[in-house]
C-alpha positions as CSV (number, residue, x, y, z in Angstrom):
1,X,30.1,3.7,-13.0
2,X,27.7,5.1,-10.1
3,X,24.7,2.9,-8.8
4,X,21.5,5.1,-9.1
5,X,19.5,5.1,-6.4
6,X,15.7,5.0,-6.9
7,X,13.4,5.8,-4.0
8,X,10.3,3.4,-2.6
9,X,7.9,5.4,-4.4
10,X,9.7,4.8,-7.6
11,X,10.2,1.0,-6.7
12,X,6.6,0.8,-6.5
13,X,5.8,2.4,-9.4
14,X,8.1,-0.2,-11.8
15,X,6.8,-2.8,-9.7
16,X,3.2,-1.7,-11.1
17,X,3.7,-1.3,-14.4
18,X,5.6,-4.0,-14.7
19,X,2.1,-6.0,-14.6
20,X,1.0,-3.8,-17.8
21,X,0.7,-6.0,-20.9
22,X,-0.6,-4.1,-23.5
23,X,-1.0,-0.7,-25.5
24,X,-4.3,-0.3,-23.9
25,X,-3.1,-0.6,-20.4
26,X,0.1,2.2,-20.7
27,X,-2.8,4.2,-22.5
28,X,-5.6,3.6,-19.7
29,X,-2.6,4.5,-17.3
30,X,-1.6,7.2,-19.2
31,X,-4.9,9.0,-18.8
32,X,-4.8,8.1,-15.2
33,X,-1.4,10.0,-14.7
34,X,-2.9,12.5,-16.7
35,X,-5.7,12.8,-14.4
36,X,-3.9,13.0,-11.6
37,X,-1.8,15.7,-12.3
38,X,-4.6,17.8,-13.5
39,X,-6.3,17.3,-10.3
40,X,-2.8,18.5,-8.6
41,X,-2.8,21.5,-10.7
42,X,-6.8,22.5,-10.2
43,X,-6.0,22.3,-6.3
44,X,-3.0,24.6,-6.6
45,X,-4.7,27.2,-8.5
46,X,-7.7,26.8,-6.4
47,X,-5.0,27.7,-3.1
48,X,-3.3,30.4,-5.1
49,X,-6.6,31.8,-5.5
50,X,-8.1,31.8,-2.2
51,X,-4.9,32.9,-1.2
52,X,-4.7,36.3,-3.3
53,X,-1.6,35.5,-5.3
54,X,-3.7,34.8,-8.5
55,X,-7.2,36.5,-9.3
56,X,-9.0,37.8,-12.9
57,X,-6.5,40.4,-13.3
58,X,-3.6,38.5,-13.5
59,X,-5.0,35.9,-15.3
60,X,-6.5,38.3,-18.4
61,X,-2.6,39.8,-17.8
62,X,-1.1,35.8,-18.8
63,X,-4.1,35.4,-21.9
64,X,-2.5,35.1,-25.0
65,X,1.0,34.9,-23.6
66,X,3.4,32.7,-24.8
67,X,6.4,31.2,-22.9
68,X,8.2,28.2,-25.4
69,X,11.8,28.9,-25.6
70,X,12.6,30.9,-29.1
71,X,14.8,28.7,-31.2
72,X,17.3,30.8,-33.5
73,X,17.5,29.9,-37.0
C-alpha cells in the first residue's frame, strides 16, 4: 500500500479542525470556506474583466446556459 503524502497547508488545516467540537463550528467554518472562495471567485472575474476576456456580451451570451453533465436514461 502507498503512503499519501499531504502537504503543510493540508497539515495545518487537520490540525485546525481538529479543535472543532461541534455542528455549529463545521457550520460556522463552513460559511467561512464558503466565503472565501467567493471572495477568490469575485477577484477573478473582476481581473478577467479589466483584462477584456469577459465583458456584457459574453456574459448575456452564458445567461440561461446550462452546463450539468446529461445523464442517459
Amino acid at each position: 500500500m502507498e503512503a499519501i503524502t499531504f502537504s503543510p497547508a493540508q497539515v495545518h488545516v487537520f490540525n485546525l479542525v481538529s479543535h472543532i467540537k461541534s455542528s455549529l463550528g463545521l457550520d460556522k467554518l463552513r460559511e467561512q470556506l464558503a466565503a472565501f472562495y467567493a471572495k477568490q471567485v469575485d477577484e477573478e472575474m473582476d481581473t478577467l474583466w479589466e483584462n477584456g476576456q469577459f465583458d456584457e456580451k459574453r456574459m448575456q451570451e452564458l445567461r440561461g446556459s446550462h452546463f450539468r453533465t446529461p445523464y442517459k436514461k
